[in-house]
PyMOL Python script that loads the backbone (N, CA, C, O; Angstrom):
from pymol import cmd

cmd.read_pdbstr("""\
ATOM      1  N   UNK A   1      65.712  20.410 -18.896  1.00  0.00           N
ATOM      2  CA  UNK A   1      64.764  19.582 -18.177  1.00  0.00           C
ATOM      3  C   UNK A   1      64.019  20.407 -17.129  1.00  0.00           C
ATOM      4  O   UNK A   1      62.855  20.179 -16.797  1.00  0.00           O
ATOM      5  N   UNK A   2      64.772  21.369 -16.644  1.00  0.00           N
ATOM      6  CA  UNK A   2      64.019  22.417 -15.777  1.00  0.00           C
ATOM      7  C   UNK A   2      62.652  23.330 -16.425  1.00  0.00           C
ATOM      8  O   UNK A   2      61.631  23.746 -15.877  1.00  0.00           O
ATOM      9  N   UNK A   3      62.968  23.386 -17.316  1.00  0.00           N
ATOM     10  CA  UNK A   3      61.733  24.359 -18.289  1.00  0.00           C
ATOM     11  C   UNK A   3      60.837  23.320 -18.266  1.00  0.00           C
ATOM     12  O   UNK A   3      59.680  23.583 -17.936  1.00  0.00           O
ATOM     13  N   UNK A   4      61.145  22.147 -18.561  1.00  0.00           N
ATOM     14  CA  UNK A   4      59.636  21.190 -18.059  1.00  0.00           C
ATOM     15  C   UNK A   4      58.546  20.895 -17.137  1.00  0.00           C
ATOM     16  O   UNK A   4      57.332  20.694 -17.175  1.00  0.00           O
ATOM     17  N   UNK A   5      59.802  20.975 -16.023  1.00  0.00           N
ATOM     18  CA  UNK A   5      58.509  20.882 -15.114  1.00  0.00           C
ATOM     19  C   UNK A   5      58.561  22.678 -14.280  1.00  0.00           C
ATOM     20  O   UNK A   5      58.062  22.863 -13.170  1.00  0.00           O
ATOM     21  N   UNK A   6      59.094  23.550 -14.904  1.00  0.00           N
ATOM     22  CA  UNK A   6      58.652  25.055 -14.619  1.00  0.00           C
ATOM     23  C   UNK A   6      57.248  25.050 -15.216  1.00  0.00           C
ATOM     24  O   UNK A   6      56.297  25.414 -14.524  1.00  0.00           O
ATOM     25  N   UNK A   7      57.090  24.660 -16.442  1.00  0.00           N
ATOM     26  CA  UNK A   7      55.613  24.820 -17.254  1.00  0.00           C
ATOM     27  C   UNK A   7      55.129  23.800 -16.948  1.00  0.00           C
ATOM     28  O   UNK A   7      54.003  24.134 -16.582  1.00  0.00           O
ATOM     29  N   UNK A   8      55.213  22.686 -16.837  1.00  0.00           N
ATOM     30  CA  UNK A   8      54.132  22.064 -15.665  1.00  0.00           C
ATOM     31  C   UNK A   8      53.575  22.389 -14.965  1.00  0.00           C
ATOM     32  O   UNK A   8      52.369  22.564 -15.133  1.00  0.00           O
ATOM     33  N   UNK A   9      54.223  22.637 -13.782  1.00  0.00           N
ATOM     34  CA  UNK A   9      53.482  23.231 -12.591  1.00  0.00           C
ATOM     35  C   UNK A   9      52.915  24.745 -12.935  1.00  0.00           C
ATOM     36  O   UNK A   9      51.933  25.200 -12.348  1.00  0.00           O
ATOM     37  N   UNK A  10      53.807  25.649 -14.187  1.00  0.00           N
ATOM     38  CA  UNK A  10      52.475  26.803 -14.088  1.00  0.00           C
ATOM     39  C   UNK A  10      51.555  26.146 -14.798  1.00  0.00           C
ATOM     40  O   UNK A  10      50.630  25.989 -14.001  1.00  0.00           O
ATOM     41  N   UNK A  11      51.308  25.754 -15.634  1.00  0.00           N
ATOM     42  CA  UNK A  11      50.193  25.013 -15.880  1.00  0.00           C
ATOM     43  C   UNK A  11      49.139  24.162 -15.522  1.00  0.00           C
ATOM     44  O   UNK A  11      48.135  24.000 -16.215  1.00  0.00           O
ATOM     45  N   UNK A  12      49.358  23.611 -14.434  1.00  0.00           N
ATOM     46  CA  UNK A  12      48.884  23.036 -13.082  1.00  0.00           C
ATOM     47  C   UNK A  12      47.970  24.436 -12.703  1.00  0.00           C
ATOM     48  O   UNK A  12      46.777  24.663 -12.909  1.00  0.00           O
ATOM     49  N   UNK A  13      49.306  25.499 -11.893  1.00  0.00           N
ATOM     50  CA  UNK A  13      48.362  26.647 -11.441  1.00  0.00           C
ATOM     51  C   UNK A  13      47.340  27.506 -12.225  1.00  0.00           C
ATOM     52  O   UNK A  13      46.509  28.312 -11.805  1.00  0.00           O
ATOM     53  N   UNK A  14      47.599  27.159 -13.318  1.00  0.00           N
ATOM     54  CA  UNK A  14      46.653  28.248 -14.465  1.00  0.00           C
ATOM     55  C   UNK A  14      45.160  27.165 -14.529  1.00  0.00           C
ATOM     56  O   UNK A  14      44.033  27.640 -14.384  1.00  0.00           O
ATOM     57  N   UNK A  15      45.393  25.784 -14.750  1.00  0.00           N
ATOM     58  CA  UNK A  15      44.140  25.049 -14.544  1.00  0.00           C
ATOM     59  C   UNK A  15      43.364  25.116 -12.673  1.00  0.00           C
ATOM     60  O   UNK A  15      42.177  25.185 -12.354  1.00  0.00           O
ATOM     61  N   UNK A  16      44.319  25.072 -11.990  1.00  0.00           N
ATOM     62  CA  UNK A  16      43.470  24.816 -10.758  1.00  0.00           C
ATOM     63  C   UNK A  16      42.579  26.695 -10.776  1.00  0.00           C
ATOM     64  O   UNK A  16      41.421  26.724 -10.359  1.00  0.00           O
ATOM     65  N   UNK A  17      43.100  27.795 -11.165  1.00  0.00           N
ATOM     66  CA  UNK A  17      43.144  28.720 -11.214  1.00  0.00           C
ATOM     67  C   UNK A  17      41.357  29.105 -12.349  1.00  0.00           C
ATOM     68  O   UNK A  17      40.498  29.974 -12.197  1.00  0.00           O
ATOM     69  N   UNK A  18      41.475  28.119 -13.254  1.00  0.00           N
ATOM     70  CA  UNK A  18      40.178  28.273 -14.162  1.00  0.00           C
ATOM     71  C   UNK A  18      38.933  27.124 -13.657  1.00  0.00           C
ATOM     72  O   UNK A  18      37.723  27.268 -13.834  1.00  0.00           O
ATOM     73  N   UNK A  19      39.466  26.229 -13.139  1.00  0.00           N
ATOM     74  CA  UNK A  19      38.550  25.408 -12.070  1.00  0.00           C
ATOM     75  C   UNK A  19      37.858  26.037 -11.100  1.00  0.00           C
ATOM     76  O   UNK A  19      36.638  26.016 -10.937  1.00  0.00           O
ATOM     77  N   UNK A  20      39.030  26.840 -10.184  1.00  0.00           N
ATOM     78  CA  UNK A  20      38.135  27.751  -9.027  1.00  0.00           C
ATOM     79  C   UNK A  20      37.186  29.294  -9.429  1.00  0.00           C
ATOM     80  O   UNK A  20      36.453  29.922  -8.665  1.00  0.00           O
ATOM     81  N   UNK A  21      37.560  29.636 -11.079  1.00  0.00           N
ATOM     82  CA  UNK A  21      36.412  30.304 -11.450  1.00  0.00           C
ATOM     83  C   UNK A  21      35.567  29.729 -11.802  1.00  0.00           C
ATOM     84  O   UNK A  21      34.540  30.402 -11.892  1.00  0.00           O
ATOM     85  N   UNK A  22      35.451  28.428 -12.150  1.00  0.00           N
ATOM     86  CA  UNK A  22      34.344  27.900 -12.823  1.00  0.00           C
ATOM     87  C   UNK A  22      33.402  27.401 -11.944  1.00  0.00           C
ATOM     88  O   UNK A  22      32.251  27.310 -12.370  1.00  0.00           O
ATOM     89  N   UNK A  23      33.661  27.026 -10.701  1.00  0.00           N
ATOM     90  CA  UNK A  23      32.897  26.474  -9.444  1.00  0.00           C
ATOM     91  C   UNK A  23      32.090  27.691  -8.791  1.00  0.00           C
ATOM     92  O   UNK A  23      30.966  27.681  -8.289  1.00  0.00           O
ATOM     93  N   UNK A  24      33.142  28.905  -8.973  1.00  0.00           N
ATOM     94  CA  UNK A  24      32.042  30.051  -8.262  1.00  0.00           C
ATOM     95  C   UNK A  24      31.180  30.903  -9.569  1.00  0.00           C
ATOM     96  O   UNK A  24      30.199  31.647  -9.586  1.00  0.00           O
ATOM     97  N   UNK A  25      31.814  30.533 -10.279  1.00  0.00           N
ATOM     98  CA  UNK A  25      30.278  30.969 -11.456  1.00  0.00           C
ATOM     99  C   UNK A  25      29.156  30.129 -11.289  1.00  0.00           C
ATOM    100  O   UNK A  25      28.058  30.650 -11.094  1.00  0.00           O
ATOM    101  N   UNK A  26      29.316  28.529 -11.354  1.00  0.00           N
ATOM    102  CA  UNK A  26      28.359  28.015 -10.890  1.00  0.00           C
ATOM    103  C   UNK A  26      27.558  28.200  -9.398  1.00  0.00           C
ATOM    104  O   UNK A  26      26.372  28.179  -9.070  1.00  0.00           O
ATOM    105  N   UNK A  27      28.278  28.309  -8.991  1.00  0.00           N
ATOM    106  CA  UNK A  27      27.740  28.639  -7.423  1.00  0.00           C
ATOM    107  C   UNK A  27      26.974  30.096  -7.608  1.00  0.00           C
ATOM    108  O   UNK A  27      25.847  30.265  -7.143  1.00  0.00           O
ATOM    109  N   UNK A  28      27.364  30.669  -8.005  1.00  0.00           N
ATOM    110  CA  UNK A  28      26.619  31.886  -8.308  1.00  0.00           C
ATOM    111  C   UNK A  28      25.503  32.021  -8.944  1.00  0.00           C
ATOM    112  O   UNK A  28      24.894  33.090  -8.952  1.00  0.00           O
ATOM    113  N   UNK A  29      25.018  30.762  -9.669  1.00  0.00           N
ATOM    114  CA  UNK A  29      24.056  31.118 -10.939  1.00  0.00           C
ATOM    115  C   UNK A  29      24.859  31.890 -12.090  1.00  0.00           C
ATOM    116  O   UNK A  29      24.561  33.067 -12.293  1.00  0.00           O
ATOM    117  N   UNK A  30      25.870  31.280 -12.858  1.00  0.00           N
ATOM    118  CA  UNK A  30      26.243  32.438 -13.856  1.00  0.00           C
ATOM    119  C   UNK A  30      25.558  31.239 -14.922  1.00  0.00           C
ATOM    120  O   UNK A  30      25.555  31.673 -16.074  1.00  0.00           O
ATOM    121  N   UNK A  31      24.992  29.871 -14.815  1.00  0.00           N
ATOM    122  CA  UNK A  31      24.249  28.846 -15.957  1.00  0.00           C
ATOM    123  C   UNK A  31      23.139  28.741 -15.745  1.00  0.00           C
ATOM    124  O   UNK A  31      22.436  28.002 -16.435  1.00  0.00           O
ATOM    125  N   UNK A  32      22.593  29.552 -14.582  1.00  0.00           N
ATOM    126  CA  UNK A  32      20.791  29.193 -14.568  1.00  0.00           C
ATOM    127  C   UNK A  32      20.239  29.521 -15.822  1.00  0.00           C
ATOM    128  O   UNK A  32      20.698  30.520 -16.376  1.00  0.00           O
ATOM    129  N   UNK A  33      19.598  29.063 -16.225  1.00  0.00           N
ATOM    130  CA  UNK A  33      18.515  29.449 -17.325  1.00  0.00           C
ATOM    131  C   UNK A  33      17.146  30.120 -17.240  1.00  0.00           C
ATOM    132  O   UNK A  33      16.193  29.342 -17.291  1.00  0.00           O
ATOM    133  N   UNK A  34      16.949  31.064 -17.152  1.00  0.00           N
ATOM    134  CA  UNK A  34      15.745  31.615 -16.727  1.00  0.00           C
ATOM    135  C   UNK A  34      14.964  31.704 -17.984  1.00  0.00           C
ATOM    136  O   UNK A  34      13.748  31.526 -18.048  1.00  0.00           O
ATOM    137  N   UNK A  35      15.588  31.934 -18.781  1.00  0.00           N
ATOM    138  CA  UNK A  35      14.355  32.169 -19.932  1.00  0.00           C
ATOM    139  C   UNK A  35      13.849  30.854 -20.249  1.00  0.00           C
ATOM    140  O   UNK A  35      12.805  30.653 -19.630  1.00  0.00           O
ATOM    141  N   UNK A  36      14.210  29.831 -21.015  1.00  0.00           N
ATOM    142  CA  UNK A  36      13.737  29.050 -21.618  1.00  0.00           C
ATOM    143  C   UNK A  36      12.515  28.419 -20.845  1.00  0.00           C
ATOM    144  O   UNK A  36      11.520  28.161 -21.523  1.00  0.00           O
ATOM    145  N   UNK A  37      12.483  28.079 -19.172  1.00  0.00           N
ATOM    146  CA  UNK A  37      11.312  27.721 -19.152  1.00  0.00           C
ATOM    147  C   UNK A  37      10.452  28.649 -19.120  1.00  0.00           C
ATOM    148  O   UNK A  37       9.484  27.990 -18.740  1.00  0.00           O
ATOM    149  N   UNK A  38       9.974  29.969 -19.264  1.00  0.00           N
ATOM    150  CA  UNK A  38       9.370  30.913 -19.522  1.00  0.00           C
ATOM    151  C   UNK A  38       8.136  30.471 -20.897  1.00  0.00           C
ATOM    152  O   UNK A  38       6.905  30.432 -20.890  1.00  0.00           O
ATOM    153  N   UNK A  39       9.171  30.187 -21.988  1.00  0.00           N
ATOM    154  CA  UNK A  39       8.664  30.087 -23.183  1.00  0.00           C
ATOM    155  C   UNK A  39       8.765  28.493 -23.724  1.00  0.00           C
ATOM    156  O   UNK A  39       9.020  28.311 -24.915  1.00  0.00           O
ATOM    157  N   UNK A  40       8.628  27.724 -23.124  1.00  0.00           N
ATOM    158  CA  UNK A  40       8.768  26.646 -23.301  1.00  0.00           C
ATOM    159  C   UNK A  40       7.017  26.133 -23.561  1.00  0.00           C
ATOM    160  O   UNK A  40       6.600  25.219 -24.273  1.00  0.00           O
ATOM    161  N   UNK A  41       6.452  26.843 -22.926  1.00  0.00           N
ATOM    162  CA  UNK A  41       4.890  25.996 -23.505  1.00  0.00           C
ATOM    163  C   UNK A  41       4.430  26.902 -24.162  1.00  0.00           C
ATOM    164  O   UNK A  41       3.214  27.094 -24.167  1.00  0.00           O
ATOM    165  N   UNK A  42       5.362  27.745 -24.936  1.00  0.00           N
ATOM    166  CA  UNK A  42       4.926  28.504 -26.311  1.00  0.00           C
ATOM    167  C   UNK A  42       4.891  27.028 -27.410  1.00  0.00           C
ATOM    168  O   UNK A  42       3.900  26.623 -28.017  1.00  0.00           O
ATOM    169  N   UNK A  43       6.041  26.527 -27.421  1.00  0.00           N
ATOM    170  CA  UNK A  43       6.448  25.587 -28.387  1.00  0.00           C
ATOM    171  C   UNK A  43       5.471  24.485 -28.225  1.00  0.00           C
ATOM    172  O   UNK A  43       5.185  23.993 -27.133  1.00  0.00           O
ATOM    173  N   UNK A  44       4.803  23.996 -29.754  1.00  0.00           N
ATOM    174  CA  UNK A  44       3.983  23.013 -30.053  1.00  0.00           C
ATOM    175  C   UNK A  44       4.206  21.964 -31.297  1.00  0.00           C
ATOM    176  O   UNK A  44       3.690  21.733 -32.391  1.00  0.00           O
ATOM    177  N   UNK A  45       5.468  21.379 -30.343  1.00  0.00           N
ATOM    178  CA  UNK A  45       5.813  20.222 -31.182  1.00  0.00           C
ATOM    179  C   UNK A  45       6.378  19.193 -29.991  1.00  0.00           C
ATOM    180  O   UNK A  45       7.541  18.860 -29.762  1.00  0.00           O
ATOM    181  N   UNK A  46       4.913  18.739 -29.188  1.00  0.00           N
ATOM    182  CA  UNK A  46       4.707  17.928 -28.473  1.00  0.00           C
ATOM    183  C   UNK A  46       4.558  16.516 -29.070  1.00  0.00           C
ATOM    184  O   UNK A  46       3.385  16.250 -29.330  1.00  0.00           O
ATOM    185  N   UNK A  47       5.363  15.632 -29.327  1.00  0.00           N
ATOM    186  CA  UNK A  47       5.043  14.184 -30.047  1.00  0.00           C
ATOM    187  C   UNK A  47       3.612  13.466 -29.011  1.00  0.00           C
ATOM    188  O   UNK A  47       3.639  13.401 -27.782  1.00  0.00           O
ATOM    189  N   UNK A  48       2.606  13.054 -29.780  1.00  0.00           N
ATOM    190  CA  UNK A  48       1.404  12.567 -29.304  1.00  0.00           C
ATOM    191  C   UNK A  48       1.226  11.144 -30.125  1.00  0.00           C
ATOM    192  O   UNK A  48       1.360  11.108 -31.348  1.00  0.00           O
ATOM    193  N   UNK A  49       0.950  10.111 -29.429  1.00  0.00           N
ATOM    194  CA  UNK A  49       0.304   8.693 -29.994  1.00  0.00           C
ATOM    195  C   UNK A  49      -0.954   9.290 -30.471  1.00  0.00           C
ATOM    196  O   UNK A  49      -1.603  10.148 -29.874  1.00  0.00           O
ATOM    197  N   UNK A  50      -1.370   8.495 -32.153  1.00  0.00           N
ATOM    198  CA  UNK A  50      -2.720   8.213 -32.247  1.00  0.00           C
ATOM    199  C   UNK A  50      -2.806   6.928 -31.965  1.00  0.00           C
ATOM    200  O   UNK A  50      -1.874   6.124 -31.977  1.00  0.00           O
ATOM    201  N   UNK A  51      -4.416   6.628 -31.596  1.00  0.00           N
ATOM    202  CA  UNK A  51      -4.672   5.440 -31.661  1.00  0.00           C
ATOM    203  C   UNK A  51      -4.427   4.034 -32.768  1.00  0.00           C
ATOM    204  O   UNK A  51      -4.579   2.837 -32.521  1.00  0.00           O
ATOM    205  N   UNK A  52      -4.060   4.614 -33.860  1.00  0.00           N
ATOM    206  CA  UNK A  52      -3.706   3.759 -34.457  1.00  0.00           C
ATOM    207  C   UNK A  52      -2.038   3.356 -34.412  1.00  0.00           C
ATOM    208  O   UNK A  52      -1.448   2.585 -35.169  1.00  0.00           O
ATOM    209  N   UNK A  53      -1.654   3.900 -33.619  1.00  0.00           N
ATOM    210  CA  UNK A  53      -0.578   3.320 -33.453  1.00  0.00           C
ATOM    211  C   UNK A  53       0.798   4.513 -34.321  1.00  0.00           C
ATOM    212  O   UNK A  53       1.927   4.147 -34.650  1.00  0.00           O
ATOM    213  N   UNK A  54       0.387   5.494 -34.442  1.00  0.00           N
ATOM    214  CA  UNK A  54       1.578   6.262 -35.378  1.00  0.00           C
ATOM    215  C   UNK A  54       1.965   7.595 -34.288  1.00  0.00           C
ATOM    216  O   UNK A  54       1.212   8.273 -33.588  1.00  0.00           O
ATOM    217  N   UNK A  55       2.915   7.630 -34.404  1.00  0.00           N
ATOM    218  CA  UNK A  55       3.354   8.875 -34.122  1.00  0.00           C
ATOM    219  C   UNK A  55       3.182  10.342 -34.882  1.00  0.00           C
ATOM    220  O   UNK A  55       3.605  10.345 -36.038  1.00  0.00           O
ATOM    221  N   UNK A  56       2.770  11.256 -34.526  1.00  0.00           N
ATOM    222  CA  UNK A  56       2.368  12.187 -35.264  1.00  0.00           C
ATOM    223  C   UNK A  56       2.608  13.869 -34.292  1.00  0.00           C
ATOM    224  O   UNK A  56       1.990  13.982 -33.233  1.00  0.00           O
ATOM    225  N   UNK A  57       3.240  14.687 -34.627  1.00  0.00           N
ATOM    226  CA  UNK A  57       3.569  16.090 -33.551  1.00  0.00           C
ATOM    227  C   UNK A  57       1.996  16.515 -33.834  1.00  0.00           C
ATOM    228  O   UNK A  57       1.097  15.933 -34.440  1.00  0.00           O
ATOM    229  N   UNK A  58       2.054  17.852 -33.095  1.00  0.00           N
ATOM    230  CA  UNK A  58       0.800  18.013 -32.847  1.00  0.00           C
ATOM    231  C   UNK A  58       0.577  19.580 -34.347  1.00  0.00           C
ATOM    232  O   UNK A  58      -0.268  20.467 -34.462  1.00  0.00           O
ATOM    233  N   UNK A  59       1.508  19.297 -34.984  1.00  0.00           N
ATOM    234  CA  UNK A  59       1.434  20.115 -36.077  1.00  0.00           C
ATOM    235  C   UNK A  59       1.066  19.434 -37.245  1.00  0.00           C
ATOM    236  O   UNK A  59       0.618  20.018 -38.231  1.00  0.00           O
ATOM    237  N   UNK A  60       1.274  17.963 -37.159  1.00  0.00           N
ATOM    238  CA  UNK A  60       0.178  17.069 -38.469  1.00  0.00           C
ATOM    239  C   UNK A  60      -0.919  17.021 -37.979  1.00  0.00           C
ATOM    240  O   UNK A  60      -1.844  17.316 -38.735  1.00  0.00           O
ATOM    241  N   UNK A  61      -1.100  16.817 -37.216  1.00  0.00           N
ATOM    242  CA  UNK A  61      -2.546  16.583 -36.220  1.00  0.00           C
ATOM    243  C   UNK A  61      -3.424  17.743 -36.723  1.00  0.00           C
ATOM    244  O   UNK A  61      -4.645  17.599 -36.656  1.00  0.00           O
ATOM    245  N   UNK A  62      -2.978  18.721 -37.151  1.00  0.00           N
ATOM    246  CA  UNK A  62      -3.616  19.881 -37.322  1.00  0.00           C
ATOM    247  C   UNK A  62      -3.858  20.167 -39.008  1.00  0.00           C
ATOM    248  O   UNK A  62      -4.787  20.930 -39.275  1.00  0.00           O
ATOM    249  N   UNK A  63      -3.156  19.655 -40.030  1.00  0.00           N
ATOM    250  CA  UNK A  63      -3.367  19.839 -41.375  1.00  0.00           C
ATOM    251  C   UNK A  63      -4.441  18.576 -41.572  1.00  0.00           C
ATOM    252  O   UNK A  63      -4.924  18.344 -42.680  1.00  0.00           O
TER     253      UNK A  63
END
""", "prot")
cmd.dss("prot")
cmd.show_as("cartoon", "prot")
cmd.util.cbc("prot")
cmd.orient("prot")
């Protein structure tokens, strides 16, 4: 019954342990995204209303 809660509690410490890296990666910027808005108004598959009422990207719009 002792081996139970021995690996409990390291297990406890190994999670609080991957929590407090994960807060200072965030804190750091280790998830900013820098690229994508860069190239984001490369991409042209903007959904646009026609007037008649249909949905159409702006790549039918064009054939």
């Amino acid at each position: 019954m002792s081996v139970i809660y021995l690996l409990i509690s390291v297990s406890i410490i190994i999670a609080i342990g991957f929590f407090i890296a994960f807060v200072i990666a965030v804190k750091t910027g280790q998830y900013d995204d820098d690229y994508t808005p860069s190239v984001r108004m490369l991409f042209d598959d903007e959904i646009k209303k026609t007037p008649n009422n249909k949905i159409k990207t702006t790549k039918e719009k064009q054939i």
